[in-house]
C-alpha positions as CSV (number, residue, x, y, z in Angstrom):
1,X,-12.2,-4.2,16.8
2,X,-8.5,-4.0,17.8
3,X,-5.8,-4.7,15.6
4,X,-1.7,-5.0,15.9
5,X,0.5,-4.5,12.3
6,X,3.9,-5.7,12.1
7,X,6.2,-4.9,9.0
8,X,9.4,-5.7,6.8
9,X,11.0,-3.8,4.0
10,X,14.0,-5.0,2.3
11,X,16.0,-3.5,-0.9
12,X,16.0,-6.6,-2.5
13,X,19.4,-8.9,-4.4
14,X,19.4,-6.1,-7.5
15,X,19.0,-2.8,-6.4
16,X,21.6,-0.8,-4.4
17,X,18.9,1.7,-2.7
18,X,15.1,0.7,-1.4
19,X,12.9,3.1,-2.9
20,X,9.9,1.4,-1.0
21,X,8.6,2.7,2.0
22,X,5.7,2.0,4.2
23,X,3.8,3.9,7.0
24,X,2.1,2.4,10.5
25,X,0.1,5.5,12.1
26,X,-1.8,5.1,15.0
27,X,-2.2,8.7,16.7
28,X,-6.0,8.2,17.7
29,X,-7.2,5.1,16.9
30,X,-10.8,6.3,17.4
31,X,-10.4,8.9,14.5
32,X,-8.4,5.5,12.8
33,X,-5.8,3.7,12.0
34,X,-3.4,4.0,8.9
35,X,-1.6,1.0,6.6
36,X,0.4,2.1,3.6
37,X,3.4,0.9,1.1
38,X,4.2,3.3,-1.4
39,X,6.3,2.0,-3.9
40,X,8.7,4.6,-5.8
41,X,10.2,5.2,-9.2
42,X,11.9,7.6,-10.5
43,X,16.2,6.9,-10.8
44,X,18.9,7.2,-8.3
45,X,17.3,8.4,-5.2
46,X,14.5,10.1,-6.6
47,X,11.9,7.6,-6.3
48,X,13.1,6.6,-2.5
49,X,12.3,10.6,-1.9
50,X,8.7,10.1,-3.4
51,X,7.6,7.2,-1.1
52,X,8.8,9.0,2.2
53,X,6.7,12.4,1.0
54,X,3.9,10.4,0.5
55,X,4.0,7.9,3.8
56,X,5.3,11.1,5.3
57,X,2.0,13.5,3.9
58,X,-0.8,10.5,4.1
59,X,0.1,10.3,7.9
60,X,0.1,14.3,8.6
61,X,-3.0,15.3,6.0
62,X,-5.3,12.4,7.0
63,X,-4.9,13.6,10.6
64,X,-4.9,17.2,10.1
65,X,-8.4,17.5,8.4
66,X,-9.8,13.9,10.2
67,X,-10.5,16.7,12.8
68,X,-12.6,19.0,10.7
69,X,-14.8,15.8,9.4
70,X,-15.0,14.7,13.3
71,X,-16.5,18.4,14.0
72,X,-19.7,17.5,11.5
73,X,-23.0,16.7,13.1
74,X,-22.5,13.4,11.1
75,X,-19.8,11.8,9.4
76,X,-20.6,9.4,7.1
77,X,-18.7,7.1,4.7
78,X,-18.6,9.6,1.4
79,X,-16.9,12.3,3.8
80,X,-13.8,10.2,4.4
81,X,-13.6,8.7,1.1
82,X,-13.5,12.4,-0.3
83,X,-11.2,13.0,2.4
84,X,-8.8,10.4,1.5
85,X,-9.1,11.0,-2.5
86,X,-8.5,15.3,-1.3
87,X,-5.2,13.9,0.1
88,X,-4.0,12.0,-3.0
89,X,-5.0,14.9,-4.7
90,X,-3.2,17.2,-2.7
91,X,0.2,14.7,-2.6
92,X,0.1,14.5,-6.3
93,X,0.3,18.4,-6.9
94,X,3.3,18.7,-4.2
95,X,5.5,15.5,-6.1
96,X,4.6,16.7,-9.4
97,X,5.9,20.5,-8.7
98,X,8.9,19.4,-6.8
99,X,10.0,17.3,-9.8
100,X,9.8,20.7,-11.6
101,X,11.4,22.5,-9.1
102,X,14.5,20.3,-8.8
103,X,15.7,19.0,-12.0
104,X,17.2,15.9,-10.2
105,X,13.7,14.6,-8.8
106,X,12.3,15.2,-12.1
107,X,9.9,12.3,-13.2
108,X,10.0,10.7,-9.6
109,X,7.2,9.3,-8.4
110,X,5.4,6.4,-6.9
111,X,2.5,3.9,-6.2
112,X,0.1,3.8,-2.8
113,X,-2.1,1.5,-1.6
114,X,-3.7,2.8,1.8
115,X,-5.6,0.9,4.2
116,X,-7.7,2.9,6.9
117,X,-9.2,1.2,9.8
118,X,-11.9,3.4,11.0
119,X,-14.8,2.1,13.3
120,X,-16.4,-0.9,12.0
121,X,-15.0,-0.2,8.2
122,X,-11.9,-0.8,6.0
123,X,-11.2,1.8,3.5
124,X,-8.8,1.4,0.7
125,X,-7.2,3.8,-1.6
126,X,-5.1,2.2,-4.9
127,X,-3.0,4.1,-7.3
128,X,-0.4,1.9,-9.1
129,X,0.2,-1.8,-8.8
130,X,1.3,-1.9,-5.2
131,X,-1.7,-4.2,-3.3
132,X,-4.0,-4.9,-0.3
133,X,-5.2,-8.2,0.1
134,X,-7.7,-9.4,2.9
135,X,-7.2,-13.1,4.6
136,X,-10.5,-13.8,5.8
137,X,-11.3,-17.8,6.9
138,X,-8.1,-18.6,5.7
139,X,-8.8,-17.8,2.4
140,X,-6.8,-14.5,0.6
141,X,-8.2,-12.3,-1.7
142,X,-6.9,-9.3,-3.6
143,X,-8.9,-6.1,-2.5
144,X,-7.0,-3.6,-4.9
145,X,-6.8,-4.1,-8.7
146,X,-3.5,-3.4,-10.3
147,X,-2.9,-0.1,-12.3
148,X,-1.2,-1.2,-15.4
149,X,-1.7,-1.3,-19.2
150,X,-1.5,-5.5,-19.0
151,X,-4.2,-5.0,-16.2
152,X,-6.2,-2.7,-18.9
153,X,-5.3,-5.5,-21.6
154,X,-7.1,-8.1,-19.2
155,X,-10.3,-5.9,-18.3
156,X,-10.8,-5.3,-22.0
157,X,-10.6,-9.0,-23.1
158,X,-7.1,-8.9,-24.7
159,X,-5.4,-11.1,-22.2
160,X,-5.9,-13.6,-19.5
161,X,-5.0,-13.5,-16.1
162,X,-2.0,-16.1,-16.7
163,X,-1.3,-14.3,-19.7
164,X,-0.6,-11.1,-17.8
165,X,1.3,-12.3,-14.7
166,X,4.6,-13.0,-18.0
167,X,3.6,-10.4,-19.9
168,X,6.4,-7.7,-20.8
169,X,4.7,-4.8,-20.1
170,X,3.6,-5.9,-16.4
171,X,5.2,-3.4,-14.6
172,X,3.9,-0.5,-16.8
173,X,1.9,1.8,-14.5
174,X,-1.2,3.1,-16.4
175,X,-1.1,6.1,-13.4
176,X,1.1,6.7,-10.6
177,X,1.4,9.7,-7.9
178,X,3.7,12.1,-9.6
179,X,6.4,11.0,-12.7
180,X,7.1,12.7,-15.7
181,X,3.4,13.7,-15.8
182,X,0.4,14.3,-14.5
183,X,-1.1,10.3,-14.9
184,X,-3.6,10.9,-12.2
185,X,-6.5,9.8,-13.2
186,X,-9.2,9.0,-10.7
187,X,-8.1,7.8,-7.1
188,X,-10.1,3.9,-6.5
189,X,-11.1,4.4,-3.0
190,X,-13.3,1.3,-1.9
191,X,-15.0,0.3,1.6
192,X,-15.5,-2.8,3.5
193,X,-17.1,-4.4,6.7
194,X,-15.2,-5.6,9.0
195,X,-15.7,-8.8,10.0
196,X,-14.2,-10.7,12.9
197,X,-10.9,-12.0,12.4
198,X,-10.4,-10.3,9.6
199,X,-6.5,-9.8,8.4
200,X,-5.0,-7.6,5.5
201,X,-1.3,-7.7,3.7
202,X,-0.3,-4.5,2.4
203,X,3.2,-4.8,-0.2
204,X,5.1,-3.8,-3.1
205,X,5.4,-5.4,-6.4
206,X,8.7,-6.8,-4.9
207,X,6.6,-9.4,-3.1
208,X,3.5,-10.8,-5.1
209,X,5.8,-10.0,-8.0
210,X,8.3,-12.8,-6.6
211,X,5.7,-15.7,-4.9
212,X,2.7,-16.4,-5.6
213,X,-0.7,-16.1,-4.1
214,X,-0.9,-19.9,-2.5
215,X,2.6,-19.6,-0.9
216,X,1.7,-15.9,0.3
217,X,-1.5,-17.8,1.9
218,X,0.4,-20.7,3.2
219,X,2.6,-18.0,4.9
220,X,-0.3,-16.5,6.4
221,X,-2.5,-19.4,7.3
222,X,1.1,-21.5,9.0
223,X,3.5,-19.0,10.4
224,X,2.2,-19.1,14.3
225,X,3.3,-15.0,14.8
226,X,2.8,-11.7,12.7
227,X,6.6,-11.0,13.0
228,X,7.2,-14.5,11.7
229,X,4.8,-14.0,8.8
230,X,6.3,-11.0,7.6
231,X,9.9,-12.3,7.8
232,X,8.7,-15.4,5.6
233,X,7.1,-13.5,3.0
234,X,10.3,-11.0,2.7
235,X,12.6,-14.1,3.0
236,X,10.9,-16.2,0.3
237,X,11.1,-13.1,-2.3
238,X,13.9,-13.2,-1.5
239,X,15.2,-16.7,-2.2
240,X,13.1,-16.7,-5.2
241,X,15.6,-14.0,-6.8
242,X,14.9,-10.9,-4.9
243,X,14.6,-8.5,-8.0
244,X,13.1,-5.8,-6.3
245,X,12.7,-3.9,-3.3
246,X,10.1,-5.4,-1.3
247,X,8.1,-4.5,1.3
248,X,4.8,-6.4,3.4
249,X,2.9,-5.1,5.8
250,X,0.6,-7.3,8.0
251,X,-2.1,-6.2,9.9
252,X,-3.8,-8.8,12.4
253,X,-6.9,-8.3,14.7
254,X,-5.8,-8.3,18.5
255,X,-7.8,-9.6,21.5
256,X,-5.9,-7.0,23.7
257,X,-7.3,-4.1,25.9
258,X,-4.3,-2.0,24.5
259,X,-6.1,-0.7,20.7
260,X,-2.8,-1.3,18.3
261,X,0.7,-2.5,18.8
262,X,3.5,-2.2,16.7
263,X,6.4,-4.0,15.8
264,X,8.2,-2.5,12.7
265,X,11.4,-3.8,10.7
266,X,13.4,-1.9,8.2
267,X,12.6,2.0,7.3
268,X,9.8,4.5,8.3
């Protein structure tokens, strides 16, 4: 199964730098294809340093050691999702010891959500509140569950779901890659069949956090191009008050020979 990704980032009405960044890499798309938005934090152009290490290292580790895996008699699902949690790992140590190293990226950090096309499976990897969702028959649903304490609050029974979505503490990651310290928990790395015609929407905070899930869907579902769909979702966030830096990238199956094409907007 073939698929094209088209994508938009934009630093938002409030913020004077975009510390969201996003990575499109196709180097062998028999080994697989990578989708992610990273999401920094951190102050004045620390957080905007995380993201790009992280887009920058998920790219270069995945296909670095992919390699090794490839090499095995068998590769089967548990050896790239240990594969994919190894490189969090590993990207977590390197943001954690530069903030220690340079007193002025102390604290930075960020959020990833990963999406991995490989073969006939979609793998995910969450840490933070960024998101993946999947649009299959029309119909969008959140793959990824969000990394916050108001998240926790709702899993334990303390809050609803429309409870949380005004809740103050919202944006309160309950682990990120990198920050002050070491929140790294456990890496949620998940798998899914593909199905034909399958579709997913990687983004930031800036979008979902801005419109909600039936105008994303009516985005999807109406806007006749991939291009089209990702300037409408960045374009309503923005109209709705554009608070954040916000990023969206779509990734659409392809009934092309050619295996992936790319049409990217904004920063890589």
């Amino acid at each position: 199964m073939d698929f094209k990704a088209y994508a938009l980032t934009d630093k938002g009405l409030s913020r004077d730098n975009n510390e969201d960044c996003f990575v499109i890499a196709d180097k062998d798309p028999e080994q697989g294809t990578l989708y992610a938005v990273a999401d920094g934090m951190g102050g004045y152009a620390a957080g905007e340093t995380a993201s790009r290490i992280i887009c920058f290292e998920v790219e270069k580790q995945y296909f670095q050691h992919i390699k090794d895996i490839e090499a095995q008699e068998t590769v089967e699902e548990k050896d790239i999702c240990f594969l994919l949690e190894k490189i969090v790992y590993k990207i977590n140590k390197k943001i954690l010891s530069l903030g220690k190293e340079k007193p002025h990226l102390f604290g930075m950090g960020s959020t990833l959500s990963l999406l991995l096309i490989r073969k006939n499976r979609a793998y995910t990897v969450q840490v933070g509140d960024s998101r993946i969702y999947r649009v299959r028959n029309k119909i969008l649903e959140q793959l990824t569950e969000d990394q916050t304490e108001v998240q926790r609050y709702v899993n334990m029974g303390r809050l609803t779901a429309e409870e949380a979505v005004r809740h103050h503490l919202r944006h309160v990651l309950s682990q990120a890659i990198g920050g002050k310290r070491d929140s790294l928990k456990r890496t949620v790395v998940d798998v899914y069949e593909l199905q034909q015609g399958d579709q997913f929407l990687l983004c930031s905070d800036g979008l979902y956090g801005m419109i909600c899930a039936d105008e994303i869907t009516a985005v999807l579902n109406l806007a006749k191009t991939g291009k089209k769909v990702v300037q409408k979702l960045i374009g309503k966030a923005l109209d709705a008050g554009g608070k954040d830096n916000v990023s969206a990238v779509l990734v659409q199956p392809c009934h092309n020979l050619r295996s992936v094409f790319l049409s990217i907007f904004g920063c890589k």
